[in-house]
VEXKOL-314837 format. One record per atom (N, C-alpha, C, O, CB): x negated, y negated, z; residue in three letters. Coordinates in steps of 0.02 Angstrom, whole numbers, padded with zeros to 5 digits, always signed. Glycine has a CB too. Layout:
BEGIN
XYZALA/...
This chain:
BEGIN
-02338+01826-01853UNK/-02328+01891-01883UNK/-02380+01938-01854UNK/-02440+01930-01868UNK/-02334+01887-01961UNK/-02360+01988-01812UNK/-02407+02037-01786UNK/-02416+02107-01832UNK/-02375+02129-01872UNK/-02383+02054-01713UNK/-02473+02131-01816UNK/-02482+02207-01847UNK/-02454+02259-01790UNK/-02433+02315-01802UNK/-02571+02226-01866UNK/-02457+02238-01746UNK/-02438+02309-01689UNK/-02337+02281-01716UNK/-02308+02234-01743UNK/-02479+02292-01553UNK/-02323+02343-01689UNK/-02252+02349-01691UNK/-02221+02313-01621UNK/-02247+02328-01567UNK/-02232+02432-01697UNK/-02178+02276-01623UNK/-02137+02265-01583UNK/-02085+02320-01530UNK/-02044+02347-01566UNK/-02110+02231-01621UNK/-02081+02333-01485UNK/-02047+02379-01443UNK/-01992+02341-01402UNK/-01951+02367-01363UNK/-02098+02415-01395UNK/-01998+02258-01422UNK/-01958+02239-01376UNK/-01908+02184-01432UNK/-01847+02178-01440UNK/-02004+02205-01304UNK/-01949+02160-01454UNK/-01921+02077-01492UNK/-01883+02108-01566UNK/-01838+02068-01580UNK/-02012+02007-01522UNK/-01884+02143-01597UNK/-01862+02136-01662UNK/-01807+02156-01678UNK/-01795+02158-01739UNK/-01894+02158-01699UNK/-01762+02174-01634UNK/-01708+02183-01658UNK/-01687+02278-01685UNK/-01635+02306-01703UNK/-01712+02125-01716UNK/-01726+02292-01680UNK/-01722+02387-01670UNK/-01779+02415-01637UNK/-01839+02404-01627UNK/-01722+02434-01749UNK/-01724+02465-01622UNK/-01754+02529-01573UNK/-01817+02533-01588UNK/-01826+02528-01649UNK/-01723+02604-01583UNK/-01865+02540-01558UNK/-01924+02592-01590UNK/-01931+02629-01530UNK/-01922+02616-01471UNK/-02003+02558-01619UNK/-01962+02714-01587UNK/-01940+02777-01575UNK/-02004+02778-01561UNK/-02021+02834-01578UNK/-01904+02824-01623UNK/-02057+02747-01537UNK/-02141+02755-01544UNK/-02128+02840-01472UNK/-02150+02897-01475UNK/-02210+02645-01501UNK/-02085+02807-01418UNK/-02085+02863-01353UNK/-02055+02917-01367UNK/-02072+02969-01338UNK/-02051+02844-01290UNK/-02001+02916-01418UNK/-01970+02996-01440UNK/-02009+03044-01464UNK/-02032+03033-01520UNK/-01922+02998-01493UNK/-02022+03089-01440UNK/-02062+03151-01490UNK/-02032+03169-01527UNK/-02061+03178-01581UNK/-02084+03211-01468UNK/-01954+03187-01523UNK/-01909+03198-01589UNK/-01909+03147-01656UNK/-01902+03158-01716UNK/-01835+03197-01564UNK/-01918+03089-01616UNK/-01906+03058-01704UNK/-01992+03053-01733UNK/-02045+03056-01703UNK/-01859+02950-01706UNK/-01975+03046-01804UNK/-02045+03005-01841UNK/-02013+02988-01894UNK/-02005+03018-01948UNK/-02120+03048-01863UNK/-01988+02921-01870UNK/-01969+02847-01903UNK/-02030+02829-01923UNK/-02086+02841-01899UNK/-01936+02787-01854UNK/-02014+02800-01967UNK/-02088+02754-02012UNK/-02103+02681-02015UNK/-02074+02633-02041UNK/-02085+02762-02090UNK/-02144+02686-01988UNK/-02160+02611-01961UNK/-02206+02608-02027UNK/-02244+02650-02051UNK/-02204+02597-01871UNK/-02183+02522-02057UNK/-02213+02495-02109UNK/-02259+02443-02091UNK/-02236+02386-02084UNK/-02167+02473-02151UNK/-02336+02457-02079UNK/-02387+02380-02036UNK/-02363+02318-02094UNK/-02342+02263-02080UNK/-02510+02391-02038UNK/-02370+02336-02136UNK/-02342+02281-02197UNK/-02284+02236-02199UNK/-02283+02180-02226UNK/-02326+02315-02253UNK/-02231+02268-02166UNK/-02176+02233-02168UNK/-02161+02168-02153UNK/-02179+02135-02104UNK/-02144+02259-02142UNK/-02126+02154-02202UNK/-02134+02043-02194UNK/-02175+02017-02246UNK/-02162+01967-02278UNK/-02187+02004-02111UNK/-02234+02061-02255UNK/-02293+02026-02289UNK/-02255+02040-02365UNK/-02227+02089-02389UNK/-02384+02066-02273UNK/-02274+01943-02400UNK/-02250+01942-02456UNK/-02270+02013-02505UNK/-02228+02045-02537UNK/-02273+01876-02482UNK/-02317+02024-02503UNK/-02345+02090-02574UNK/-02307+02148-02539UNK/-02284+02181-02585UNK/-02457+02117-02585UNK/-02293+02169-02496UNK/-02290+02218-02455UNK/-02208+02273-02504UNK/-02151+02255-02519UNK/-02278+02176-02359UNK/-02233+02316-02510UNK/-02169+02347-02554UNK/-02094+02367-02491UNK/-02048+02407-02498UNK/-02208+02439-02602UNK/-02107+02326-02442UNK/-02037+02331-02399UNK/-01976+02305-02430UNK/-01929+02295-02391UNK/-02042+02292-02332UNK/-01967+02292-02494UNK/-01906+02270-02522UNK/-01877+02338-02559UNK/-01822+02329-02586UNK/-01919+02204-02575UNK/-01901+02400-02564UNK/-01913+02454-02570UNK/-01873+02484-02504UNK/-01817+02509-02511UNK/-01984+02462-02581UNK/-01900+02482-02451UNK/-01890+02520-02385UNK/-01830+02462-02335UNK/-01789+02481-02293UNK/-01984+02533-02340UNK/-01839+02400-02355UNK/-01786+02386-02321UNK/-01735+02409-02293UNK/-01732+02378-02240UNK/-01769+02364-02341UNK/-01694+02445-02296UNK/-01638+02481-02286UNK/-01655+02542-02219UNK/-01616+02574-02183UNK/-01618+02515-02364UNK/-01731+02540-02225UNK/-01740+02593-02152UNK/-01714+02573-02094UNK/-01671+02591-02054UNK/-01812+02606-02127UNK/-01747+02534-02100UNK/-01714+02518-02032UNK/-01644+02493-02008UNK/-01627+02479-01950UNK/-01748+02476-02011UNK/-01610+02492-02061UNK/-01523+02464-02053UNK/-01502+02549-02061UNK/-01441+02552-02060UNK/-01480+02392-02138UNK/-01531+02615-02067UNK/-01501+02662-02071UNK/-01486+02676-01988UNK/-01530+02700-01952UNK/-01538+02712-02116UNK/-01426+02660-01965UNK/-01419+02665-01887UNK/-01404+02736-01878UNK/-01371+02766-01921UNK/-01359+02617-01853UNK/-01425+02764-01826UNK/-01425+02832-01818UNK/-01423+02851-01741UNK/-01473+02841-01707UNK/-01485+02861-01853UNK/-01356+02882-01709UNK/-01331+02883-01658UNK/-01359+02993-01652UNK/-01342+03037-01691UNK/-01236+02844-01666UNK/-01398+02999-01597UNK/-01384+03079-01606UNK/-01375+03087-01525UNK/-01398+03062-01474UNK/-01459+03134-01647UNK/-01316+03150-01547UNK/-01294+03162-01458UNK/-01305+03246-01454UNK/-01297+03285-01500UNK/-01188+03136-01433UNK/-01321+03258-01403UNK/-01324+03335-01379UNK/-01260+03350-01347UNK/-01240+03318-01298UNK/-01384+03352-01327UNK/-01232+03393-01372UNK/-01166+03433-01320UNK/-01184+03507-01315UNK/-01224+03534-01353UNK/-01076+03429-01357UNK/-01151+03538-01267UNK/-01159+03600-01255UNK/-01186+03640-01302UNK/-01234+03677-01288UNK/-01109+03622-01240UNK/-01154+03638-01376UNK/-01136+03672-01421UNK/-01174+03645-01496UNK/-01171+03675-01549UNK/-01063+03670-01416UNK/-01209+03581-01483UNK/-01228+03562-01554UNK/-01262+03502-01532UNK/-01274+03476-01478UNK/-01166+03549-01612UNK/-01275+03489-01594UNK/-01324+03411-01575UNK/-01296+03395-01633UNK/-01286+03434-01680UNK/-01424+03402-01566UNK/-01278+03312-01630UNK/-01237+03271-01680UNK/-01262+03233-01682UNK/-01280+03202-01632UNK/-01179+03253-01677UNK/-01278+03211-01751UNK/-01291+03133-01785UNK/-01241+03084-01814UNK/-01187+03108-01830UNK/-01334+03139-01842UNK/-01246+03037-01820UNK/-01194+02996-01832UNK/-01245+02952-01883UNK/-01304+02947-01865UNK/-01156+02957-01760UNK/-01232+02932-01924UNK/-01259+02899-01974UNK/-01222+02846-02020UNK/-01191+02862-02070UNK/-01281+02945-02009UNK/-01232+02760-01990UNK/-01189+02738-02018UNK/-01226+02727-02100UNK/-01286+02720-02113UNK/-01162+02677-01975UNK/-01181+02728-02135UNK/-01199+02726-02216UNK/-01140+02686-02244UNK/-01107+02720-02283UNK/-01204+02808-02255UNK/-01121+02631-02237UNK/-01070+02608-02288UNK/-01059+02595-02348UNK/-01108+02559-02361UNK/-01055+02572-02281UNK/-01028+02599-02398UNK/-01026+02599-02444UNK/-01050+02649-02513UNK/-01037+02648-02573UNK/-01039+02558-02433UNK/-01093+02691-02465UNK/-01131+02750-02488UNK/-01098+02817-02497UNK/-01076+02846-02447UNK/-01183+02760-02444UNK/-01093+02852-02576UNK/-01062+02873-02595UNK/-01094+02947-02552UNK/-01143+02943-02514UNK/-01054+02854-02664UNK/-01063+03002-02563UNK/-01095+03074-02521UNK/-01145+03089-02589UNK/-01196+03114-02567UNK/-01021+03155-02496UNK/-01147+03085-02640UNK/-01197+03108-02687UNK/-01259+03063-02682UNK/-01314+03087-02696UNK/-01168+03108-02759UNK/-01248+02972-02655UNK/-01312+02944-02642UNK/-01356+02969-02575UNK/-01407+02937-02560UNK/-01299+02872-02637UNK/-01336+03024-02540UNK/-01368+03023-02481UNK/-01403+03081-02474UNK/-01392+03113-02525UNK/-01327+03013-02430UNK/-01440+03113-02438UNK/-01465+03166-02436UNK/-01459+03188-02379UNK/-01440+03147-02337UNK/-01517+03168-02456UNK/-01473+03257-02357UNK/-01483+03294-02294UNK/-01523+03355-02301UNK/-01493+03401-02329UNK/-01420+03313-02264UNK/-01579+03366-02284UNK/-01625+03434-02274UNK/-01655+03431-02221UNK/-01658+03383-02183UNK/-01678+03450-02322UNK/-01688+03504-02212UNK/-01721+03528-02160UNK/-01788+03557-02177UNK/-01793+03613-02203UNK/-01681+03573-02128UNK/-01830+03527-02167UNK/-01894+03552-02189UNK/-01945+03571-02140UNK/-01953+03548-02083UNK/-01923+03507-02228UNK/-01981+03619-02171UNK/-02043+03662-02114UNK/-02029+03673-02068UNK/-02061+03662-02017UNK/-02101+03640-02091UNK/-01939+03713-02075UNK/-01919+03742-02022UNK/-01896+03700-01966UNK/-01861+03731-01926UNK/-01965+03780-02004UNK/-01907+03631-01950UNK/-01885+03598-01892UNK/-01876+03534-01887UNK/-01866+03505-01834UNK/-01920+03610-01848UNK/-01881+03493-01970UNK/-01887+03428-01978UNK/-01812+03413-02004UNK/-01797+03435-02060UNK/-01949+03409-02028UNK/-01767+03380-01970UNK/-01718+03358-02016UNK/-01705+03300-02043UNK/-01699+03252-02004UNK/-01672+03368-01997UNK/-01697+03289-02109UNK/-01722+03223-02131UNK/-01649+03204-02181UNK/-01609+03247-02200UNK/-01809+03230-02177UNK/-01645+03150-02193UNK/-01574+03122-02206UNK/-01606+03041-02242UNK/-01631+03003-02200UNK/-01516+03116-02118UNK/-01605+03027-02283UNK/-01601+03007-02351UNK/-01565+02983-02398UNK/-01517+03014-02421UNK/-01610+03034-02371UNK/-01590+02905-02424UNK/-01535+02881-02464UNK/-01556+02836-02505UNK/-01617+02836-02515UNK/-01483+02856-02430UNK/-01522+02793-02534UNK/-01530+02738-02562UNK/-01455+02684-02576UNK/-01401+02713-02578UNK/-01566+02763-02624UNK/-01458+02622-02583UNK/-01409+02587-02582UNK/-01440+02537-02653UNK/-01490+02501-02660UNK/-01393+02554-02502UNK/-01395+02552-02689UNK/-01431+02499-02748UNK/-01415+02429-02725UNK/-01381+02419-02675UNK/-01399+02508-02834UNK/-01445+02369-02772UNK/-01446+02326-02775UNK/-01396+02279-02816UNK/-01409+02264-02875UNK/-01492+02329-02779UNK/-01335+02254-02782UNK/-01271+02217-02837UNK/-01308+02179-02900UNK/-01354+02139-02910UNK/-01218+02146-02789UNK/-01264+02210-02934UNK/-01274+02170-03027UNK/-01270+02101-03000UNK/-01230+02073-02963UNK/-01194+02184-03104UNK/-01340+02076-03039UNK/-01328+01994-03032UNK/-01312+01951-03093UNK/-01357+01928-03128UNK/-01391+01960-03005UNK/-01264+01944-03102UNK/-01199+01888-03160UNK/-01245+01819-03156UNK/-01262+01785-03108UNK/-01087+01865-03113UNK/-01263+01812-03246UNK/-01295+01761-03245UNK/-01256+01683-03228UNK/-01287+01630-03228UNK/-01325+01768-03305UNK/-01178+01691-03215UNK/-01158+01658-03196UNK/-01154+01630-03114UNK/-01141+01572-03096UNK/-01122+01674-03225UNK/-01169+01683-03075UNK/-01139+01694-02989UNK/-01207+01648-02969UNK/-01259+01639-03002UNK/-01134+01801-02945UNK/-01191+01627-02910UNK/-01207+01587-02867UNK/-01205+01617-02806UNK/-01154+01633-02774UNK/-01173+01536-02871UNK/-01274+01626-02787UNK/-01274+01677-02707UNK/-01269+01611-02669UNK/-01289+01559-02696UNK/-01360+01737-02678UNK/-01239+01611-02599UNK/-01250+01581-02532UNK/-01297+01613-02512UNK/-01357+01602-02521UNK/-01199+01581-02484UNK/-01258+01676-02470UNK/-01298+01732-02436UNK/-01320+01788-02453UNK/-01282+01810-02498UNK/-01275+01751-02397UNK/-01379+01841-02437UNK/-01370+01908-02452UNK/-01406+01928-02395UNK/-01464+01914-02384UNK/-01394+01934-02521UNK/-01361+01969-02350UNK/-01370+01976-02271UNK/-01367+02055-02286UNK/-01383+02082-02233UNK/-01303+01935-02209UNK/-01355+02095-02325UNK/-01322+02156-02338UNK/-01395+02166-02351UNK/-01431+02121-02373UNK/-01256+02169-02393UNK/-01420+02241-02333UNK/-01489+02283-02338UNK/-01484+02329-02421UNK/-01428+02340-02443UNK/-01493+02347-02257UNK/-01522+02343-02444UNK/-01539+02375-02508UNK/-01589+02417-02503UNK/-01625+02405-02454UNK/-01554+02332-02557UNK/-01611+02474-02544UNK/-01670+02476-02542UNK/-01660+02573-02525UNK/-01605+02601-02528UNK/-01708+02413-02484UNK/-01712+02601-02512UNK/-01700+02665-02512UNK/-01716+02667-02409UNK/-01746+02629-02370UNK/-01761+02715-02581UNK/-01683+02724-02403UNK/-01701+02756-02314UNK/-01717+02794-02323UNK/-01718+02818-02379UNK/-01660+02772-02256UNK/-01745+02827-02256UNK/-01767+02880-02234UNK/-01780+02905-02149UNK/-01816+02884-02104UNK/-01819+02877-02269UNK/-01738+02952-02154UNK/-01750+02954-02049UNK/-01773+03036-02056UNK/-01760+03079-02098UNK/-01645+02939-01974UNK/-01801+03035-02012UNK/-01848+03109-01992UNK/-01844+03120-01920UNK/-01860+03074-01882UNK/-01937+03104-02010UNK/-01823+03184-01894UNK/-01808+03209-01835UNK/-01820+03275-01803UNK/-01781+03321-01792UNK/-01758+03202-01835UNK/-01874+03269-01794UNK/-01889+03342-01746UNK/-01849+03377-01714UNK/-01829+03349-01662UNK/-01927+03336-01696UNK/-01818+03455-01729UNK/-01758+03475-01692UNK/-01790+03519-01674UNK/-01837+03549-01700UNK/-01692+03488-01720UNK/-01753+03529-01604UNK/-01763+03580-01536UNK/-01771+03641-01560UNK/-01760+03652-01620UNK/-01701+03586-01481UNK/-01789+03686-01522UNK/-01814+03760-01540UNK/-01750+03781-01535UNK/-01745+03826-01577UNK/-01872+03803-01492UNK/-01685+03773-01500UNK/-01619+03789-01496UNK/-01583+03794-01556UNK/-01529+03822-01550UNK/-01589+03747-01458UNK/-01602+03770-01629UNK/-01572+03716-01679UNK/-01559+03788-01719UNK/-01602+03826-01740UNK/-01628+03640-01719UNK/-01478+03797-01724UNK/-01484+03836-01777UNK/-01474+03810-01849UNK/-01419+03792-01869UNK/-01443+03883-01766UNK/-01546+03806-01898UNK/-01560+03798-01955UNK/-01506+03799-02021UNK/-01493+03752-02059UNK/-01603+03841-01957UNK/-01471+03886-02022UNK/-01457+03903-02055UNK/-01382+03875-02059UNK/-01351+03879-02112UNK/-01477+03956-02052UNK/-01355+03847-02004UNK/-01299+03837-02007UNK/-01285+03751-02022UNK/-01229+03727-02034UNK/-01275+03867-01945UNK/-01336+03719-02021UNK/-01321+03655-02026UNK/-01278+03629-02072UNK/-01282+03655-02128UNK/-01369+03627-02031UNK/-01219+03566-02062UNK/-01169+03554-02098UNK/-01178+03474-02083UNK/-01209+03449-02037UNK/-01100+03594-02078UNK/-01138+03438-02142UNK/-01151+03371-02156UNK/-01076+03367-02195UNK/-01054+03408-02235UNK/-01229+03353-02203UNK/-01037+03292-02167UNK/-00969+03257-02200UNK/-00984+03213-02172UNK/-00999+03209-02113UNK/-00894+03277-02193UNK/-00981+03156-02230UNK/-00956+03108-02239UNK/-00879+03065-02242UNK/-00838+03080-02285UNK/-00980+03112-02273UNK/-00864+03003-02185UNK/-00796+03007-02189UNK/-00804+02937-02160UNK/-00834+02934-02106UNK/-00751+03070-02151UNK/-00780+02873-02191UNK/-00779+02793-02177UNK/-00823+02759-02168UNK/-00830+02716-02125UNK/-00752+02773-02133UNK/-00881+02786-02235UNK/-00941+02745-02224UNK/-00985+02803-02165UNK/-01045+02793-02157UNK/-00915+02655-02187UNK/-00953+02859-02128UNK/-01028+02896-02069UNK/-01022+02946-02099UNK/-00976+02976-02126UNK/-01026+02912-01974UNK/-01111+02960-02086UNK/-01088+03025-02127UNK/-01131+03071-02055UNK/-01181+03048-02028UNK/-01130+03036-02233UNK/-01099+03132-02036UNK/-01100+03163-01971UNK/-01142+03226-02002UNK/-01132+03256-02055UNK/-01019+03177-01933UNK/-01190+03238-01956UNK/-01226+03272-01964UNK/-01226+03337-01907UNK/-01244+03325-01849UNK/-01274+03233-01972UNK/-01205+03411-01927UNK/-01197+03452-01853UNK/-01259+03505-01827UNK/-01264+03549-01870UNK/-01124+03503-01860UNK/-01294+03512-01788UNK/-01329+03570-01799UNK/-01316+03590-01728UNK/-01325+03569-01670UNK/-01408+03566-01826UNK/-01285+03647-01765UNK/-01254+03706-01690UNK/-01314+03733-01672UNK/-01358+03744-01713UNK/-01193+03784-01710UNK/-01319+03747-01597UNK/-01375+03763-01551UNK/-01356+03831-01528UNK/-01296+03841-01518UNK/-01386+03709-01490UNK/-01401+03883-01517UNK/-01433+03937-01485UNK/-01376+03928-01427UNK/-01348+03878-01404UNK/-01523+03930-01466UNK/-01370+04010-01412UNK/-01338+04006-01343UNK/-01392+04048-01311UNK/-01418+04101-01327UNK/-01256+04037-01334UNK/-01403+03988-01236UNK/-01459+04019-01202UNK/-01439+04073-01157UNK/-01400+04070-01110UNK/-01497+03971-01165UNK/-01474+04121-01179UNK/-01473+04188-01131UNK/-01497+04186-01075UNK/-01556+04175-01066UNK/-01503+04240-01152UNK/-01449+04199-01022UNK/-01473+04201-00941UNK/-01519+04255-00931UNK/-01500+04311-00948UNK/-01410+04214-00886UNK/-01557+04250-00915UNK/-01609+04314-00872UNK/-01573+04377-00856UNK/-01523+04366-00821UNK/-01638+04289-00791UNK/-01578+04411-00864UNK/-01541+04478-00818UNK/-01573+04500-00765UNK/-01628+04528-00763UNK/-01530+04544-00855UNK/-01540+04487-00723UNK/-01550+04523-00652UNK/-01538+04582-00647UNK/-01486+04608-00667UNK/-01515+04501-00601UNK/-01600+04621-00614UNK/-01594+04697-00618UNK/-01611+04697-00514UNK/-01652+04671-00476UNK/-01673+04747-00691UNK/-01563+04731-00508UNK/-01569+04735-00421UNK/-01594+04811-00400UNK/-01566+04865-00408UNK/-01483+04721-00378UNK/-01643+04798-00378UNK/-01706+04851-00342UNK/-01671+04877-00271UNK/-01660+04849-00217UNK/-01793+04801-00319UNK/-01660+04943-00296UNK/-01648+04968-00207UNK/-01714+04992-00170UNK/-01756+05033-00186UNK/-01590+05043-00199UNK/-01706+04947-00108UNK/-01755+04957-00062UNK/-01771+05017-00035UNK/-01723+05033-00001UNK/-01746+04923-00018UNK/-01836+05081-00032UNK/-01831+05142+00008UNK/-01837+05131+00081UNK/-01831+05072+00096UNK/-01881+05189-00013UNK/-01848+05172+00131UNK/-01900+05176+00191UNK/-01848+05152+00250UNK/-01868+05148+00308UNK/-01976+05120+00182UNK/
């Protein structure tokens, strides 16, 4: 069990090289006391973001997660952060677990957006378990060329 984070072995991404993200790395995690039964679920929040001409898109798989369990804001102007929780199945004093492979626990993803990002317009649907996240981008203004007539 190491304290440095893994970049290669564990089974997710780490965002340590992105300047856009600040994912939260838990040094605790694994360790019996460690309140990661709490945060579990961070890291199963999979999160696909693509740039197109016109917007930058997130993809956020969330299954089972209703649109009122989830969140979406934008804070201090440039942080977009997306938020949730997945409760934990009623346990029947009768049932008999095999497995429980399924994540619980609350998320949280945080994402530094481009100076392009228009704020005000940001939009969020949910639709088969993803819930899509849009933030339409700035249209960059070309320079104007102003042409100098030569005297002499």
């Amino acid at each position: 069990m190491s304290l440095i984070p893994s970049f290669f072995g564990n089974g997710r991404r780490s965002n340590v090289f992105d300047p856009f993200s600040l994912d939260i790395w838990d040094p605790f995690e694994g360790f019996p006391f460690s309140s990661a039964g709490e945060t579990t679920a961070v890291a199963n929040a999979r999160i696909d973001w693509k740039e197109t001409p016109e917007a930058h898109l997130f993809k956020v798989d969330v299954p089972e997660l209703k649109k009122e369990e989830v969140k979406v804001e934008v804070e201090d102007g440039s942080i977009l952060q997306i938020s949730g929780k997945r409760n934990k199945e009623k346990e029947e004093k009768n049932d008999k677990w095999h497995r429980i492979e399924r994540s619980y626990g609350k998320f949280i993803r945080r994402f530094r957006l481009p100076e392009n990002a228009k704020l005000e317009e940001v939009k969020a649907a949910m639709e088969n378990g993803v819930l899509t996240v849009t933030v339409p981008k700035e249209e960059v203004k070309k320079p104007e060329v102003k042409s100098i007539d030569i005297s002499g």
